[in-house]
Structure formats: structure tokens, C-alpha cells
C-alpha positions, 0 to 999 in steps of 0.5 A: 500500500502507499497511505499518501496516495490511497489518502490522496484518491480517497479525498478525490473519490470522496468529493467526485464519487457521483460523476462516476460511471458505474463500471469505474464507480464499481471498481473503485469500491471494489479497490478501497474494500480490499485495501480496507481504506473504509474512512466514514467521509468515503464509505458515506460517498460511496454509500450515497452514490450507490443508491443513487445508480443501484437502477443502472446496475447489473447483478454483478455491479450489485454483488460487486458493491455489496461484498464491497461494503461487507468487506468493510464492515459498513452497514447502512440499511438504506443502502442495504435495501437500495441494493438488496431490492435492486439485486432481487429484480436482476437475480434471475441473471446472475451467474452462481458466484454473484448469487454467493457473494450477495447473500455472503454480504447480507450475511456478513452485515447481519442483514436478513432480507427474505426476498434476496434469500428467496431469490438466491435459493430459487435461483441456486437450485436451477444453476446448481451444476454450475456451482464452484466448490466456494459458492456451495460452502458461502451460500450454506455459510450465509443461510446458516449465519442468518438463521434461515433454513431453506431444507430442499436448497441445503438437500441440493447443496449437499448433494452437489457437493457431495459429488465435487467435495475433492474439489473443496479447499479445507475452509470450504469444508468447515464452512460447509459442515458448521452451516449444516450443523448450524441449521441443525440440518444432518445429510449423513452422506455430506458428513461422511464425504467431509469427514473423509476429505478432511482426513486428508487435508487436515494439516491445512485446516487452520486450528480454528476451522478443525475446532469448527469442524468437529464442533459440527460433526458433534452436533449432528451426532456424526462419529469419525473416530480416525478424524476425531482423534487427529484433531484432537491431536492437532489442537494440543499441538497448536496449543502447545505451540500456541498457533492461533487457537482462541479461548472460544475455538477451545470451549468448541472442542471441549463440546465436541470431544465430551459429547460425540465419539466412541471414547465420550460414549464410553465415558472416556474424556481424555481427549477434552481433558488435554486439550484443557490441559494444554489451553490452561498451560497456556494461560487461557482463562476459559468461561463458563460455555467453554466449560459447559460440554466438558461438564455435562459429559461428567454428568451424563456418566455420573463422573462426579469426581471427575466433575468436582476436579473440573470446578476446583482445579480450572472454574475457581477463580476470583470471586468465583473460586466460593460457587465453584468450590461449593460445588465441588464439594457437593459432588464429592459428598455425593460420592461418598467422599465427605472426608474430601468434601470437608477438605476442600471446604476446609482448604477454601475457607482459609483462602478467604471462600466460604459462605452460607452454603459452604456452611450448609455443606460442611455441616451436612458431611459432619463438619463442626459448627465450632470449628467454623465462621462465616467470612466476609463475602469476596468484593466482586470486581467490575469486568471480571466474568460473571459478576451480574450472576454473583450479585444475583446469587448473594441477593437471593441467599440473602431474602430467599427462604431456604426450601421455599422454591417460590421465594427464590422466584420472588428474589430473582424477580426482586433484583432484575427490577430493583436492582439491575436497572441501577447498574444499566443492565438486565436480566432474562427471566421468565418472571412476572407477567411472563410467567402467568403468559408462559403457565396459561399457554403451557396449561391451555388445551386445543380445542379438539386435542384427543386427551392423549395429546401434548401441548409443546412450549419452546422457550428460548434456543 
């Protein structure tokens, strides 16, 4: 790049943007987006003057202009409704790469318009033979990224792909499984056909596309146990050699390798356990959701210790360390481990953690009222994980009645309208006027449901 200049063209294109011609007024957007010059005076010009000559211009202008400003971020949605309609009514001439790169625009910009969508899908199903290996995986990706699942278009794709998939380069491949999984959309012969060219290529799969991968084929409980076991490999190499995999490509892994897999059906969390191992080492400071996976396959096969080492070695930390500890403890009493239960308890308390239910604990696995006293609580400190969720629990331990499930309800009701709105953020709770919205729904009966039916409430993902 040479900054004078690009600054230089970039004031020009700035103030003279509208005595463009299309074609050169194309191209210059076009130039800026991959020289990700996207100053706001310029991305504004050219905004201006693309809906101003969106009716002069053909799908591939439209496409052109629309991966332009995705690429650099800008989102404008006069802009993006000037080009989407203006894209919908020419959509019936555009060729398979321009049909991928609008709707992997829309995508990237978080810009649902159904008619593009429809219009791509209409559009893909009849040019499909014609389809690049890239053009399958973007217009998966965009569908997936923008939560709409169109089944006979992802059948088509699939099937297409299937037939060409020696053709995908190995990003194609994760995009194309991570959409599929995404849309919780399973075509066993799609998997199989990634799994088996991922084989091969996995070497050249970025670290965080190989956690996207198997992430993908777990959820849609598709098994590679020779593909698994690489990329498990794979990722504790790159973590030992810290080779560009995040805290969140981590927390996918962990998911993947304690859910799906021959070894996680058996009860056999060593892979996610190393790869924890090699994340911790480091440095990395997982949250909760990284965790999650890894938890519940302890649960699902009654691992309690296994568990409670999970919260005592990697979740207690900082004002977390007395929930984590806690929880410890109670899955080692339920295993019949009191004795380790009140060491823990025992071990935390001197470090400064300890509360009303570690109380609670300790008493319930025999522990001495004597030998005890409740601390002063942990000052939480503004930023660090979960602080919201800490506030909530110690207000509820504070008015909440023990054993009395509606009086827990009252005090989280309590914080989320008393005590949140001061601190400028909120709570998701089905509480209040919901809960009576959400109980009739769930209680009410259709008319002409036979008495063994069922009514289904979903609520939330």
C-alpha cells in the first residue's frame, strides 16, 4: 500500500464519487474494500452514490458493491435495501458466484432480507451444476449465519457437493459442515464425504476451522473416530505451540470431544481433558460455555469426581473460586467422599471462600459448627466474568427462604427490577407477567386435542 496516495484518491473519490460511471464507480469500491481504506467521509460517498445508480446496475455491479461494503464492515440499511431490492429484480441473471457473494454480504452485515434469500435459493437450485466448490460452502455459510433454513436448497447443496467435495479447499469444508450443523440440518452422506476429505487435508485446516469442524460433526451426532482423534491431536499441538487457537475455538472442542465419539460414549474424556490441559498451560482463562460440554459429559456418566476436579482445579477463580468450590464439594459428598468434601471446604475457607452454603455443606458431611465462621463475602470486581450472576446469587441467599422454591422466584424477580436497572443492565427471566403468559399457554388445551395429546412450549434456543 502507499497511505499518501490511497489518502490522496480517497479525498478525490470522496468529493467526485457521483460523476462516476458505474463500471469505474464499481471498481473503485471494489479497490478501497480490499485495501480496507473504509474512512466514514468515503464509505458515506460511496454509500450515497450507490443508491443513487443501484437502477443502472447489473447483478454483478450489485454483488460487486455489496461484498464491497461487507468487506468493510459498513452497514447502512438504506443502502442495504437500495441494493438488496435492486439485486432481487436482476437475480434471475446472475451467474452462481454473484448469487454467493450477495447473500455472503447480507450475511456478513447481519442483514436478513427474505426476498434476496428467496431469490438466491430459487435461483441456486436451477444453476446448481454450475456451482464452484466456494459458492456451495458461502451460500450454506450465509443461510446458516442468518438463521434461515431453506431444507430442499441445503438437500441440493449437499448433494452437489457431495459429488465435487475433492474439489473443496479445507475452509470450504468447515464452512460447509458448521452451516449444516448450524441449521441443525444432518445429510449423513455430506458428513461422511467431509469427514473423509478432511482426513486428508487436515494439516491445512487452520486450528480454528478443525475446532469448527468437529464442533459440527458433534452436533449432528456424526462419529469419525480416525478424524476425531487427529484433531484432537492437532489442537494440543497448536496449543502447545500456541498457533492461533482462541479461548472460544477451545470451549468448541471441549463440546465436541465430551459429547460425540466412541471414547465420550464410553465415558472416556481424555481427549477434552488435554486439550484443557494444554489451553490452561497456556494461560487461557476459559468461561463458563467453554466449560459447559466438558461438564455435562461428567454428568451424563455420573463422573462426579471427575466433575468436582473440573470446578476446583480450572472454574475457581476470583470471586468465583466460593460457587465453584461449593460445588465441588457437593459432588464429592455425593460420592461418598465427605472426608474430601470437608477438605476442600476446609482448604477454601482459609483462602478467604466460604459462605452460607459452604456452611450448609460442611455441616451436612459432619463438619463442626465450632470449628467454623462465616467470612466476609469476596468484593466482586467490575469486568471480571460473571459478576451480574454473583450479585444475583448473594441477593437471593440473602431474602430467599431456604426450601421455599417460590421465594427464590420472588428474589430473582426482586433484583432484575430493583436492582439491575441501577447498574444499566438486565436480566432474562421468565418472571412476572411472563410467567402467568408462559403457565396459561403451557396449561391451555386445543380445542379438539384427543386427551392423549401434548401441548409443546419452546422457550428460548
Amino acid at each position: 500500500r502507499h497511505s499518501p496516495l490511497i489518502q490522496i484518491l480517497s479525498a478525490e473519490v470522496t468529493e467526485r464519487s457521483s460523476e462516476c460511471s458505474t463500471h469505474h464507480f464499481g471498481n473503485l469500491a471494489w479497490a478501497f474494500a480490499v485495501l480496507e481504506c473504509h474512512q466514514r467521509g468515503l464509505m458515506e460517498s460511496l454509500g450515497a452514490t450507490t443508491i443513487a445508480k443501484c437502477s443502472e446496475l447489473n447483478s454483478q455491479g450489485l454483488s460487486n458493491l455489496a461484498w464491497s461494503f461487507a468487506r468493510c464492515k459498513w452497514y447502512n440499511q438504506p443502502l442495504l435495501d437500495a441494493l438488496s431490492d435492486g439485486f432481487v429484480k436482476v437475480s434471475c441473471k446472475a451467474k452462481p458466484q454473484e448469487l454467493a457473494n450477495f447473500s455472503w454480504s447480507l450475511a456478513t452485515l447481519l442483514c436478513l432480507h427474505l426476498p434476496v434469500l428467496q431469490a438466491v435459493s430459487k435461483w441456486s437450485l436451477l444453476k446448481i451444476q454450475d456451482f464452484k466448490p466456494q459458492d456451495h460452502s458461502n451460500i450454506a455459510w450465509s443461510f446458516a449465519v442468518l438463521q434461515e433454513s431453506d431444507c430442499h436448497l441445503l438437500d441440493c447443496l449437499a448433494s452437489a457437493s457431495v459429488d465435487r467435495i475433492n474439489d473443496f479447499q479445507p475452509q470450504h469444508l468447515a464452512n460447509t459442515a458448521w452451516a449444516f450443523a448450524t441449521l441443525r440440518h444432518p445429510h449423513a452422506p455430506l458428513l461422511r464425504s467431509v469427514a473423509s476429505a478432511a482426513r486428508q487435508h487436515l494439516r491445512a485446516l487452520a486450528p480454528h476451522a478443525s475446532a469448527s469442524l468437529a464442533w459440527a460433526l458433534a452436533r449432528l451426532r456424526f462419529s469419525d473416530e480416525p478424524l476425531f482423534a487427529s484433531i484432537a491431536h492437532f489442537a494440543v499441538d497448536s496449543l502447545q505451540h500456541a498457533r492461533g487457537l482462541a479461548e472460544k475455538n477451545v470451549g468448541m472442542l471441549l463440546w465436541a470431544f465430551s459429547s460425540t465419539g466412541e471414547a465420550a460414549r464410553l465415558g472416556d474424556l481424555s481427549r477434552a481433558s488435554h486439550i484443557l490441559e494444554a489451553s490452561v498451560r497456556l494461560g487461557q482463562r476459559l468461561d463458563g460455555v467453554s466449560f459447559s460440554g466438558l461438564v455435562a459429559g461428567c454428568q451424563c456418566h455420573s463422573l462426579r469426581m471427575q466433575e468436582a476436579s473440573l470446578f476446583r482445579d480450572y472454574i475457581a477463580k476470583g470471586a468465583m473460586s466460593v460457587v465453584a468450590g461449593n460445588c465441588a464439594a457437593m459432588l464429592m459428598a455425593e460420592s461418598g467422599e465427605t472426608s474430601a468434601a470437608l477438605s476442600l471446604l476446609h482448604a477454601f475457607r482459609q483462602a478467604g471462600f466460604f459462605n452460607e452454603v459452604s456452611r450448609r455443606i460442611w455441616l451436612a458431611c459432619g463438619g463442626l459448627s465450632s470449628e467454623l465462621t462465616l467470612l466476609a463475602e469476596v468484593p466482586l470486581i467490575p469486568g471480571e466474568l460473571y459478576t451480574k450472576e454473583l450479585r444475583l446469587l448473594r441477593h437471593v441467599l440473602a431474602l430467599a427462604i431456604p426450601g421455599n422454591p417460590s421465594s427464590v422466584c420472588e428474589a430473582v424477580e426482586t433484583f432484575g427490577l430493583n436492582d439491575l436497572p441501577k447498574k444499566g443492565h438486565w436480566l432474562k427471566v421468565a418472571g412476572g407477567a411472563k410467567a402467568q403468559l408462559i403457565e396459561a399457554a403451557a396449561t391451555a388445551k386445543p380445542a379438539g386435542l384427543a386427551p392423549s395429546g401434548g401441548i409443546a412450549l419452546e422457550v428460548g434456543d
